[in-house]
C-alpha positions in Angstrom: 27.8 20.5 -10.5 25.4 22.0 -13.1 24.8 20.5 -16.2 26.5 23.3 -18.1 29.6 22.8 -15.9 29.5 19.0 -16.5 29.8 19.8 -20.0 32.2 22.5 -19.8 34.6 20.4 -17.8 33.6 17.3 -20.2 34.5 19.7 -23.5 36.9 21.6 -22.1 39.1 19.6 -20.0 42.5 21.1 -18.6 41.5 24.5 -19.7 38.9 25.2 -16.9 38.8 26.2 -13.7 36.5 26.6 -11.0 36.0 30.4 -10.6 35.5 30.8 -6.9 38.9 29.0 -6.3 40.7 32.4 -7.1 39.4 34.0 -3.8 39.9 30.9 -1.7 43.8 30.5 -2.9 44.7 34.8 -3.2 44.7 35.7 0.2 47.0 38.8 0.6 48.3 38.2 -2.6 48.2 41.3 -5.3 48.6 38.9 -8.2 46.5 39.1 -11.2 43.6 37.0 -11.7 45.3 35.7 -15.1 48.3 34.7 -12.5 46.2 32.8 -9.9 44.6 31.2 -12.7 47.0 29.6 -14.3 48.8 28.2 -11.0 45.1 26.8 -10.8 44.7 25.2 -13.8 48.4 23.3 -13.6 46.9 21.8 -10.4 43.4 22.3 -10.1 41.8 21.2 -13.1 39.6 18.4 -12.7 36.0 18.2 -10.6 37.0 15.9 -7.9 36.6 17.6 -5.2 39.2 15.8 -3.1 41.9 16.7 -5.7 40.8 20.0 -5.6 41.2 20.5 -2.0 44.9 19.5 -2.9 45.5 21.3 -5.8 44.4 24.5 -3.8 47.2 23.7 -0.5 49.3 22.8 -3.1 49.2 26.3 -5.1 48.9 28.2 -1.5 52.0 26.7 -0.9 54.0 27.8 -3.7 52.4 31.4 -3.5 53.3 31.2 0.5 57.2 30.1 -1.0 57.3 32.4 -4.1 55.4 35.1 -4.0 57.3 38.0 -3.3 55.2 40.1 -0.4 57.0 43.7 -0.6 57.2 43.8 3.3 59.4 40.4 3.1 61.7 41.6 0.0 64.7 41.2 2.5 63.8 38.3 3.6 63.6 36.8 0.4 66.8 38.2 -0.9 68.8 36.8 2.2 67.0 33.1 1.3 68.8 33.6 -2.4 72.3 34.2 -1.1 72.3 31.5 1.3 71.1 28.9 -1.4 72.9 30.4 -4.5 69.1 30.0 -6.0 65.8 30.4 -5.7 62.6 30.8 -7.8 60.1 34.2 -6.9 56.6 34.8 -8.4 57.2 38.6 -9.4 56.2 41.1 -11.7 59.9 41.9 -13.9 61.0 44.3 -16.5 64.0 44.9 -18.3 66.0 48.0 -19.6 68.8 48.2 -21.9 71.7 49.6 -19.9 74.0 51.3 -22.6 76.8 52.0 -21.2 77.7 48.8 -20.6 75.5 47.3 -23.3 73.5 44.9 -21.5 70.1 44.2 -20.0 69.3 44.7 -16.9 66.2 43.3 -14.8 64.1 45.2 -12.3 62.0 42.8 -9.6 59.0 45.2 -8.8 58.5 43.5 -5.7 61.6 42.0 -4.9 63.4 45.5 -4.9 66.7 44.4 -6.8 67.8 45.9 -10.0 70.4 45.4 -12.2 69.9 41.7 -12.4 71.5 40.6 -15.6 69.5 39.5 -18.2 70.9 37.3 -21.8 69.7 38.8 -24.7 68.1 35.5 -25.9 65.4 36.2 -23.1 64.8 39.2 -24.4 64.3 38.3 -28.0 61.9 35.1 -26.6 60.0 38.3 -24.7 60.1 41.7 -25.7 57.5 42.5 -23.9 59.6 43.3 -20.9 61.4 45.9 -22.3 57.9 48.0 -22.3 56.5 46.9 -19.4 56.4 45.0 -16.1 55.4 41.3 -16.9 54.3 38.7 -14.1 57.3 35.8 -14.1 58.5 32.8 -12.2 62.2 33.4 -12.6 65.3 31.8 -10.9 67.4 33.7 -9.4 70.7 33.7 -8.3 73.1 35.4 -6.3 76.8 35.1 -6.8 79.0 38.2 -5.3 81.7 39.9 -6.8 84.5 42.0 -5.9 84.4 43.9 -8.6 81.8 46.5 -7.4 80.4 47.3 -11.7 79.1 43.6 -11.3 76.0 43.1 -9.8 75.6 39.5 -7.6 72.0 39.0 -9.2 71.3 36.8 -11.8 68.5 36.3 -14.1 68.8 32.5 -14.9 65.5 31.0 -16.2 62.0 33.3 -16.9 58.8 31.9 -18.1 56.0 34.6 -18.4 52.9 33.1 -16.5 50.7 32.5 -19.6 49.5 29.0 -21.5 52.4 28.3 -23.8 50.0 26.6 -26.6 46.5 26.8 -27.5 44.6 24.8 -29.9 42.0 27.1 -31.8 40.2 24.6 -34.2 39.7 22.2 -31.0 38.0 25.2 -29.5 35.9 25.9 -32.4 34.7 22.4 -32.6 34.3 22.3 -28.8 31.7 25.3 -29.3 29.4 23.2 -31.2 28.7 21.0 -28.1 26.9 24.3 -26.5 23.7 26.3 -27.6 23.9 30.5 -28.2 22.9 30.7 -24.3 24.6 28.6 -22.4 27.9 29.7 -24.7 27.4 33.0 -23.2 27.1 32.1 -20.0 30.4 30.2 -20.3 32.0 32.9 -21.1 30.2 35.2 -18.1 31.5 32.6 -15.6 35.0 32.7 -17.4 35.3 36.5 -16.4 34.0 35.5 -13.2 30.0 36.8 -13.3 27.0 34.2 -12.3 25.0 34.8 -15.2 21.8 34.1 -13.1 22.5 37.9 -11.6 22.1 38.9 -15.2 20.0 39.8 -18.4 20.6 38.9 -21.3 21.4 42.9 -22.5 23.3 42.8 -19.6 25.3 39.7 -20.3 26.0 41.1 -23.8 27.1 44.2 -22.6 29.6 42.6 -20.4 30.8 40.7 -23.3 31.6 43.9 -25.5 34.5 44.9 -22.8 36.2 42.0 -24.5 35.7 43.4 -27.9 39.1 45.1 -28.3 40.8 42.0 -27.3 39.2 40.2 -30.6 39.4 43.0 -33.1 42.5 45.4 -34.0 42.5 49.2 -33.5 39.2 48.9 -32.1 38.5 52.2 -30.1 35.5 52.2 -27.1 34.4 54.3 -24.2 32.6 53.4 -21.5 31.3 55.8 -19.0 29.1 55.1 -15.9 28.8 55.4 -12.3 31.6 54.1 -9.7 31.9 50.2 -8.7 30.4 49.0 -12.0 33.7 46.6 -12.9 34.6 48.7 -15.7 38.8 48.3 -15.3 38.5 45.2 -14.0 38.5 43.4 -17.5 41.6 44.9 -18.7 43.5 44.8 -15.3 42.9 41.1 -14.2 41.6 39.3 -17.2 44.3 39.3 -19.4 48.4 39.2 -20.2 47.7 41.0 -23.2 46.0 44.4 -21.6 47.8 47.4 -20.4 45.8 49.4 -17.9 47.5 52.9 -17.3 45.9 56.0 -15.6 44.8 58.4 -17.8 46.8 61.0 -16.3 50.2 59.0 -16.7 50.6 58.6 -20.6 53.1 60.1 -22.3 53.9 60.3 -25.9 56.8 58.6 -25.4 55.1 55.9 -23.6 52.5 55.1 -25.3 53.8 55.9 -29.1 57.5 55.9 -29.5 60.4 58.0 -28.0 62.1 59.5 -30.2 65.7 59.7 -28.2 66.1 55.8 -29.0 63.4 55.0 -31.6 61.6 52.4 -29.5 58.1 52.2 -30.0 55.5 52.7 -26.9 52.8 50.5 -25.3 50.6 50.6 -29.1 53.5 48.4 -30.2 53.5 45.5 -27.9 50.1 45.2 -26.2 46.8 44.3 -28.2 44.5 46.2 -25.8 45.7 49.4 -24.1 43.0 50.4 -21.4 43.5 54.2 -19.6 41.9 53.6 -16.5 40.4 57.1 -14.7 40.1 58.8 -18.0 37.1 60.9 -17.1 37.2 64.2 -15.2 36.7 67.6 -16.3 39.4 69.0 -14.3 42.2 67.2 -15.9 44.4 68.1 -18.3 46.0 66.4 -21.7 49.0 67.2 -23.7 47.4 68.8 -26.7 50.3 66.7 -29.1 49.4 63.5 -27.1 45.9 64.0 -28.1 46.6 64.9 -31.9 48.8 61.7 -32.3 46.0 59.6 -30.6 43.5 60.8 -32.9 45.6 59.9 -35.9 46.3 56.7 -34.3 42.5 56.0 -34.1 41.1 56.9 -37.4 44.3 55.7 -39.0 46.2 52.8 -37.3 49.4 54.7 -37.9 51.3 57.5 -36.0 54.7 59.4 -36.2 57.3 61.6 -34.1 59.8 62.2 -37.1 60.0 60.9 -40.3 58.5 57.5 -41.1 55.0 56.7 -39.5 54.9 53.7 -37.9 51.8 51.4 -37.2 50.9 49.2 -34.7 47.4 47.3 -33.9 46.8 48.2 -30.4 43.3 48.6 -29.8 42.5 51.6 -27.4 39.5 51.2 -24.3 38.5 54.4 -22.4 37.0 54.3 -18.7 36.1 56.7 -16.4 33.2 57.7 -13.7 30.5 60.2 -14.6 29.6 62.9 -12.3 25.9 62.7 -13.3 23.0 60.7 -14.2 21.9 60.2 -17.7 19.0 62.9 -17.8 20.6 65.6 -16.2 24.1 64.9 -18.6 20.8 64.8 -21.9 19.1 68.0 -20.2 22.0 69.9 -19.8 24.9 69.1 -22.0 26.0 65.7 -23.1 27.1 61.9 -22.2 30.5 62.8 -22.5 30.6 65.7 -20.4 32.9 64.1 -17.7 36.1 63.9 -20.9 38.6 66.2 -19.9 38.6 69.5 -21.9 41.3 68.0 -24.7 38.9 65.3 -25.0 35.9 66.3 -25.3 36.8 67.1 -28.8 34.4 66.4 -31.7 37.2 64.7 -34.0 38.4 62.7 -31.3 35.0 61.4 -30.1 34.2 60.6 -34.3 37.0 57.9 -33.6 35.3 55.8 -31.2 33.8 52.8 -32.8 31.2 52.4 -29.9 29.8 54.0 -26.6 29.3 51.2 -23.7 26.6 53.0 -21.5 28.1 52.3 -18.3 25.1 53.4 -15.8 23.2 50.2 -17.2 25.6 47.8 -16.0 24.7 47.6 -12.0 27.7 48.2 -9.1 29.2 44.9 -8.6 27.9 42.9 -5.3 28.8 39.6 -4.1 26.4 37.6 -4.9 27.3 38.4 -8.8 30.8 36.5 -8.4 30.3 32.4 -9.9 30.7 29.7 -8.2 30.7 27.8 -11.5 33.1 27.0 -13.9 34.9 29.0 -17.0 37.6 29.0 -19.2 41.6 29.8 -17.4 41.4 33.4 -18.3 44.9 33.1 -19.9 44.0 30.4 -22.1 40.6 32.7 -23.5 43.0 35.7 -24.0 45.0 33.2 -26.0 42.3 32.5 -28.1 41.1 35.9 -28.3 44.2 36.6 -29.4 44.1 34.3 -32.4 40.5 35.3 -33.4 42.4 39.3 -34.4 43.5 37.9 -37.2 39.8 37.1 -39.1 37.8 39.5 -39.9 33.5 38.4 -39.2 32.3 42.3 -40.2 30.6 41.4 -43.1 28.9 37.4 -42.2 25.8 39.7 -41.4 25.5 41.0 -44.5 23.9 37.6 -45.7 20.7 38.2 -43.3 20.5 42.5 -43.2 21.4 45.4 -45.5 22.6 48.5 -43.2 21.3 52.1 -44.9 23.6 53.4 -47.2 22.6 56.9 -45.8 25.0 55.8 -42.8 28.5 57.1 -43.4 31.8 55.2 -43.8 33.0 56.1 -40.5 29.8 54.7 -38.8 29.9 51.9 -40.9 33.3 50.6 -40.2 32.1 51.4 -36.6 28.8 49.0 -36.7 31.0 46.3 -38.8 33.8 46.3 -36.6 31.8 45.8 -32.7 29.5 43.4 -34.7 32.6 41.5 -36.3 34.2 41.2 -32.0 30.5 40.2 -30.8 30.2 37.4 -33.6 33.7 36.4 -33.0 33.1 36.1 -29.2 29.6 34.3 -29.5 29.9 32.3 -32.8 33.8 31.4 -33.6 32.5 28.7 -35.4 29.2 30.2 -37.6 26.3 29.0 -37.2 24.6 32.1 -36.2 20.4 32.7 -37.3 19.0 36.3 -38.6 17.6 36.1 -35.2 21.0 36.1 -33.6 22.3 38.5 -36.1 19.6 41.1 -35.6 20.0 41.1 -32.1 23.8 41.7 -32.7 23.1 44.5 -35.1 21.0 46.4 -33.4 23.7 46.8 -30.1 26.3 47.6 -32.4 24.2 49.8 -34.1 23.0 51.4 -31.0 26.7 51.9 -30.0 27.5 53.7 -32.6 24.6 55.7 -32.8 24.9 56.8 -29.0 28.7 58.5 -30.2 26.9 60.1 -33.2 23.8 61.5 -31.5 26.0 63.5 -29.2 28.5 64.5 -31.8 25.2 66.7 -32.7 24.5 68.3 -29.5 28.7 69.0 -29.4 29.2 70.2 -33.2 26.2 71.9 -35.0 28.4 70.5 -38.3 27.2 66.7 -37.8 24.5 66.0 -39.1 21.5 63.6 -37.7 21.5 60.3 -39.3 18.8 57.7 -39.2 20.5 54.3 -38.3 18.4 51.8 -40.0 18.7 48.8 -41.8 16.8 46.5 -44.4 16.0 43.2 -43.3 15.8 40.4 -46.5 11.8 41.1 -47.0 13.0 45.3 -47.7 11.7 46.2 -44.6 13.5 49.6 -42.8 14.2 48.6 -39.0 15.1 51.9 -37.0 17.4 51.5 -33.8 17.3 53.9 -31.0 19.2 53.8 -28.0 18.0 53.1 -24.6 18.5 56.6 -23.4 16.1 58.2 -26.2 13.6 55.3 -25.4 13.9 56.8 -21.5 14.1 60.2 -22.0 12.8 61.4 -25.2 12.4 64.9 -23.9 15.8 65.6 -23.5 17.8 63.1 -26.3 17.1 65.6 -28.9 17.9 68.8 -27.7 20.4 71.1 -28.8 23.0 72.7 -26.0 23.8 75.4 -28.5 20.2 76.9 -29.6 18.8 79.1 -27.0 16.1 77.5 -24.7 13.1 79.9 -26.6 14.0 78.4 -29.7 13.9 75.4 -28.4 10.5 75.4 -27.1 9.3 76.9 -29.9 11.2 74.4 -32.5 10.9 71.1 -30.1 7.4 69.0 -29.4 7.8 68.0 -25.5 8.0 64.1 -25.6 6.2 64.5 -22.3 3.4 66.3 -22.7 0.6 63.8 -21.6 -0.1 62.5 -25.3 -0.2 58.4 -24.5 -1.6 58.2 -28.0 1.2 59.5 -29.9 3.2 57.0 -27.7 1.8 53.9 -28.0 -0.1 53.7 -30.7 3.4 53.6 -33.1 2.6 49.8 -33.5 6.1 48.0 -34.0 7.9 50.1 -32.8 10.1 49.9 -29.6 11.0 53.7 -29.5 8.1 55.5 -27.8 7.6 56.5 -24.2 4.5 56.6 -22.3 4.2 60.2 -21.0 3.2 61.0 -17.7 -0.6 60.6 -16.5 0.4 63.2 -13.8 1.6 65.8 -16.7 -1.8 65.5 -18.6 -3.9 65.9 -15.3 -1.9 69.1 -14.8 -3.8 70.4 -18.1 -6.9 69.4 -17.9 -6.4 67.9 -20.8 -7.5 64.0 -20.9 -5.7 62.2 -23.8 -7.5 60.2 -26.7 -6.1 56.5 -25.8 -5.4 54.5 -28.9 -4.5 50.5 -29.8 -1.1 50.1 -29.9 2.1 47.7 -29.3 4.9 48.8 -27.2 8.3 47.1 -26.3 10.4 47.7 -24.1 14.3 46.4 -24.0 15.8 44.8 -20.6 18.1 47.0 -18.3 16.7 50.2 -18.8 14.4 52.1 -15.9 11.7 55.0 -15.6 8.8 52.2 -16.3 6.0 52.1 -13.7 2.6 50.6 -13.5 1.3 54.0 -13.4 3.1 54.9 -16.6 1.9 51.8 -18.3 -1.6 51.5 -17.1 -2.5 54.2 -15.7 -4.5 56.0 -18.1 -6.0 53.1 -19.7 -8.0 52.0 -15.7 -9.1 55.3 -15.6 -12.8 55.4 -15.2 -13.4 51.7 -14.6 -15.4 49.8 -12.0 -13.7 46.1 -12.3 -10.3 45.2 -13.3 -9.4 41.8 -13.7 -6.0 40.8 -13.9 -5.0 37.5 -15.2 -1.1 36.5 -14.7 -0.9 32.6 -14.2 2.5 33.1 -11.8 2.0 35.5 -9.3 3.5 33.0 -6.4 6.7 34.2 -5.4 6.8 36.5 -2.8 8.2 39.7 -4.9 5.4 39.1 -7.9 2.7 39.0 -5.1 4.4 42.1 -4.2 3.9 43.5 -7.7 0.5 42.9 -7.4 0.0 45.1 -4.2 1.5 47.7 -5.9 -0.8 47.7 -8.6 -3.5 47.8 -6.3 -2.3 50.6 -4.4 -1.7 52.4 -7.8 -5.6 51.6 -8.5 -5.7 53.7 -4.8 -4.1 56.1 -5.8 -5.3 57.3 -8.8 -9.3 56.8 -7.9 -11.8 59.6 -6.4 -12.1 59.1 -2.9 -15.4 58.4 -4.0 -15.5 55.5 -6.3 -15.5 51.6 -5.5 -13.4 49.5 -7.6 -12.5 45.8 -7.6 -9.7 44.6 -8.8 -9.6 40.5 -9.2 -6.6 38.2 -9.7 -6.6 35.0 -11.7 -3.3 33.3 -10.9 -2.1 29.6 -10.7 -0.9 28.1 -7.6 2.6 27.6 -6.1 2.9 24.4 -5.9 5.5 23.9 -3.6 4.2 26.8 -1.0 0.9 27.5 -1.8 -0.1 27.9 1.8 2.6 31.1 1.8 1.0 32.1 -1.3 -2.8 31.9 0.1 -1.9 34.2 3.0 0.3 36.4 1.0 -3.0 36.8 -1.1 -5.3 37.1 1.7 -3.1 39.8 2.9 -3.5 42.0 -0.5 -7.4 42.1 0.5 -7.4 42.8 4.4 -5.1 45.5 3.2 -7.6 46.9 1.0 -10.6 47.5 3.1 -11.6 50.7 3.6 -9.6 51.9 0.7 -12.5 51.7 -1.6 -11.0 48.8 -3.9 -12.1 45.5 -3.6 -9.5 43.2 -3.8 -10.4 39.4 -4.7 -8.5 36.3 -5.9 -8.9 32.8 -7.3 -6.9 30.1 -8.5 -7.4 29.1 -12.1 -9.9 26.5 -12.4 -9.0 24.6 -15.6 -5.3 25.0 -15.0 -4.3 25.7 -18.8 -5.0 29.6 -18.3 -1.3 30.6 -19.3 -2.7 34.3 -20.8 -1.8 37.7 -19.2 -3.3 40.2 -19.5 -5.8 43.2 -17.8 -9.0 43.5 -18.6 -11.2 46.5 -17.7 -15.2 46.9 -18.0 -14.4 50.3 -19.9 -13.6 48.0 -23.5 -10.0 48.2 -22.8 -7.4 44.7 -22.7 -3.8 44.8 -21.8 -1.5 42.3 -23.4 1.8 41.6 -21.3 4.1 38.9 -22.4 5.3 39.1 -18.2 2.3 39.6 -17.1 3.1 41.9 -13.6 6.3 40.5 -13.7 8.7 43.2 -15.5 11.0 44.0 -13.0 14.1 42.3 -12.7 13.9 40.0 -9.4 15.1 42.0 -6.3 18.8 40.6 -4.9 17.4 41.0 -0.9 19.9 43.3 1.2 19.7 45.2 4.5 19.2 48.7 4.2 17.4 50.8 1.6 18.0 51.3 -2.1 15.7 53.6 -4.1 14.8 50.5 -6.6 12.8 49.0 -3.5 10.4 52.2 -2.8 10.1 53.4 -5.8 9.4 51.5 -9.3 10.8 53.8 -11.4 14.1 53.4 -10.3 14.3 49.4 -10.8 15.5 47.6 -14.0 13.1 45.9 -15.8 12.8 42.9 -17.7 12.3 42.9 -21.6 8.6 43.1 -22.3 6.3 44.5 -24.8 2.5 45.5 -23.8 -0.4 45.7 -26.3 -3.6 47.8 -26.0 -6.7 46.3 -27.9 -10.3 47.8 -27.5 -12.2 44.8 -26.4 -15.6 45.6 -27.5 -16.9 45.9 -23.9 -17.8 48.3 -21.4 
């Protein structure tokens, strides 16, 4: 057991669970996670192995007993009648049957209806009057002559969900953890190793739970297929309704007017509408108006009175295209049906999730760790809907009062569910803050930039804010970091103009690029671009960062222009040891190749530190780099650091110019080995990097 899960299970004991038991207990199963998970923590909860071994039989068994398998409905219905009673895991919901006023139970897998239901279960759990809910019920089976009767008999229910949790114990309990390992505890509670992550990537896995912590909150993520994006509100928990886009209906989701019964909005706190993209569907255009109301308004209405209800609302679908083409030629919501893709509706979403960052869900992503019972989290997530965090940052940052209400409420409202997610209890720095702001900032921004490419009537708006010392901090999203020569376009000028109007972002000028010092918005252009015209670009100082997650980077990109010309490189990066950095060093070698006349002789020479625990693998690794090289016209040497306290890293060239990395070669994100091919491997462009920021300093030489 790690040390993080010693102290989970020592802070959090009886409320835990070890994740990778759900997949060793399911089996054909189609139960919930949430389901599985609390059978698990009534007789799993402790870190003796032993007693887990027999908690697990001991919850197979009662799923083996209980669980109601579709294929085995009749068998399970015979088993009632000859006992009288017997208790079924199954998902139930009840409907008022008015003509002989009384409620009647549906078993989903079961296959019985009519079961007859006491209207104190109904008052205890409304719930089921909207909506299937997973149960353990007894059942029982007494036959009547009198044909109007049915034999089935709703005797006990008990919804599968923690019946009491404790929120100030929790709260205290977080002070026993730092920011970091807090968030991986709550990776591993919706099941991800947070070793498979970044940290933008662990906090972008963390926003899908926004709408479970804050009221009416309205977000869309887009992004390629297999990413995980309905998974959080199918599985994780009781108190999110996934439907298919394609299957709402006014009635269902609002109210229906025929009895006055409010829809899904009125019972469940997050409603998800899985599928939602797709260009070729089609929406009812009253659906849509009522929605938007609903969004911007918390409030909708069918007759008379409006009614209100604090649902928040989570949008998910697949795009059909990557993020350049979608920025080239039209926008990042392109894959919203027609009906949707509506400039008032898309004003109402609070933030944009940018779905192609988070990478397709493999195997080895899944914990093995272990993280809260995802009922009892929902619970407490639950609980936190009722405070309001918006305006804690407003202690550490000013946001521009150029920004507009709408956007405002927008950045307060996904910083207010990432604060209450992170820091329950307070405690947070201006460091912590910042880096909140700027995603929720970002978010929002990604919904208003393309509300300008859709509707010439939005204006731009420069999302800034003022730190304590006055200073204006801009935020950009990734996408305009990656592909500045398409963010800013606009679909509805015609292409001359745009030309004409627009200065290409890629047009070979490095200088322009990097030498914004500070500023983490620039893009290297292409060395390739500025060969094609002749034109050789002045290089400048200059301080770049770059944010985790995002690709397009390559050592060619980076460095590229600033080798040109030299004789002797000398790189100095105290951890090239493992086998993929050593790989990161051949490739900058071979992009040395590459870019040289055929000929010029160039040596390139590594200062590293050695591995201690396989230098020998490391030596011939090395070695390897240089047999490879001859012949090629660069000279490849090594050496181990001498003194042993080298820890700089950095590239030195005997034109003048020094390269500051914080990573050294290291800014890609470590490959997960796999057979067969991905692009990531061949080509660097296509791998997600690290977080890193480079500096170029003249160093007097050369």
């Amino acid at each position: 057991m790690s040390d993080l899960d010693a102290r989970i299970n020592e802070h959090f004991a009886g409320f835990v669970v070890r994740k990778d038991l759900v997949k060793a207990v399911k089996g054909n199963a189609i139960v919930p996670t949430y389901v599985l998970e609390y059978l698990l923590g009534q007789y799993c909860a402790t870190d003796d192995e032993a007693s887990i071994a027999t908690g697990i039989e001991t919850v197979k068994e009662i799923l083996r007993k209980h669980y109601v398998h579709r294929s085995e409905a009749g068998l399970i219905q015979s088993t009632i009648k000859e006992k009288g009673r017997y208790k079924v895991i199954d998902q139930i919901s009840v409907s008022l049957n008015e003509k002989t006023d009384s409620y009647e139970a549906t078993f989903d897998n079961l296959g019985i209806k009519k079961v007859a239901v006491d209207s104190g279960t109904i008052k205890a759990h409304p719930k089921l009057l909207v909506t299937g809910v997973w149960c353990i019920a007894d059942v029982q089976y007494e036959f009547s002559e009198d044909a109007r009767i049915s034999p089935w008999i709703l005797e006990t229910i008990k919804p599968i969900q923690i019946a009491k949790v404790d929120y100030e114990s929790y709260r205290a309990a977080r002070e026993n953890f730092g920011t970091d390992d807090w968030i991986d505890l709550l990776m591993q509670s919706i099941g991800f190793n947070p070793e498979a992550f970044g940290r933008r990537a662990k906090l972008l896995q963390l926003m899908r739970l926004i709408p479970f912590v804050e009221r009416n909150y309205n977000i869309i993520e887009l992004g390629p297929k297999g990413t995980g994006k309905s998974h959080i509100y199918s599985e994780f928990s009781p108190h999110g309704q996934l439907i298919s886009g394609g299957e709402v209906s006014i009635p269902k989701l609002f109210v229906n007017n025929s009895n006055g019964r409010i829809g899904l909005v009125g019972y469940w706190d997050v409603v998800a509408f899985d599928e939602f993209a797709g260009r070729e569907k089609t929406a009812n255009k009253a659906l849509v108006d009522i929605m938007k109301n609903y969004m911007a308004n918390k409030t909708f209405s069918r007759g008379v009175n409006p009614m209100g209800a604090e649902a928040s609302f989570a949008f998910v679908g697949n795009t059909d295209h990557n993020v350049p083409f979608m920025l080239k030629n039209s926008d990042l919501f392109e894959a919203l049906p027609p009906q949707f893709h509506d400039s008032a509706f898309i004003d109402r979403l609070h933030a944009y999730l940018p779905g192609w960052e988070i990478d397709v869900i493999r195997g080895e992503m899944f914990t093995k760790g272990y993280g809260f019972i995802v009922d009892y989290l929902a619970e407490i997530l639950r609980h936190l809907r009722q405070e309001d965090f918006s305006h804690r940052p407003d202690q550490h940052f000013k946001i521009s009062e150029k920004i507009s209400t709408r956007d405002r409420d927008a950045i307060y409202k996904t910083m207010s569910g990432l604060l209450k997610l992170i820091f329950p209890n307070g405690g947070e720095t201006a460091e912590d803050v910042e880096e909140l702001l700027r995603l929720a900032m970002e978010s929002r921004k990604r919904v208003k930039d393309q509300l300008a490419r859709i509707d010439s009537t939005y204006p731009e708006v420069d999302f800034h804010y003022l730190g304590t010392d006055g200073t204006k901090r801009r935020v950009t999203t990734v996408e305009e970091e990656e592909y500045p020569q398409f963010y800013h376009l606009k679909p509805a000028l015609d292409p001359k103009e745009q030309e004409q109007t627009d200065t290409p972002a890629d047009g070979g000028d490095v200088a322009s690029d990097v030498g914004a010092t500070g500023s983490a918005s620039g893009t290297l252009a292409e060395p390739a671009l500025a060969a094609k015209t002749d034109v050789k670009p002045a290089l400048e100082e200059g301080h770049q960062v770059f944010t985790e997650d995002r690709k397009g980077i390559s050592y060619d990109r980076l460095f590229g222009p600033y080798i040109a010309g030299a004789s002797k490189i000398i790189v100095t990066d105290p951890y090239v040891r493992f086998f993929y950095q050593i790989r990161n060093m051949m490739e900058f070698v071979e992009m040395v190749i590459r870019r040289k006349s055929p000929e010029d002789q160039i040596s390139v020479h590594l200062v590293t530190g050695p591995d201690d625990g396989n230098v020998a693998k490391q030596r011939e690794l090395l070695d390897s780099i240089t047999d490879a090289c001859v012949g090629s016209g660069v000279e490849f040497t090594w050496a181990f650091d001498g003194t042993g306290t080298a820890h700089a890293r950095d590239i030195v060239t005997d034109t003048g110019w020094k390269i500051v990395l914080d990573r050294g070669l290291d800014i890609f994100q470590a490959p997960i080995r796999k057979d067969g091919f991905s692009l990531g491997d061949r080509l660097q462009e296509h791998r997600i990097i690290k977080g890193f920021y480079v500096t170029y300093v003249r160093n007097g030489e050369g």
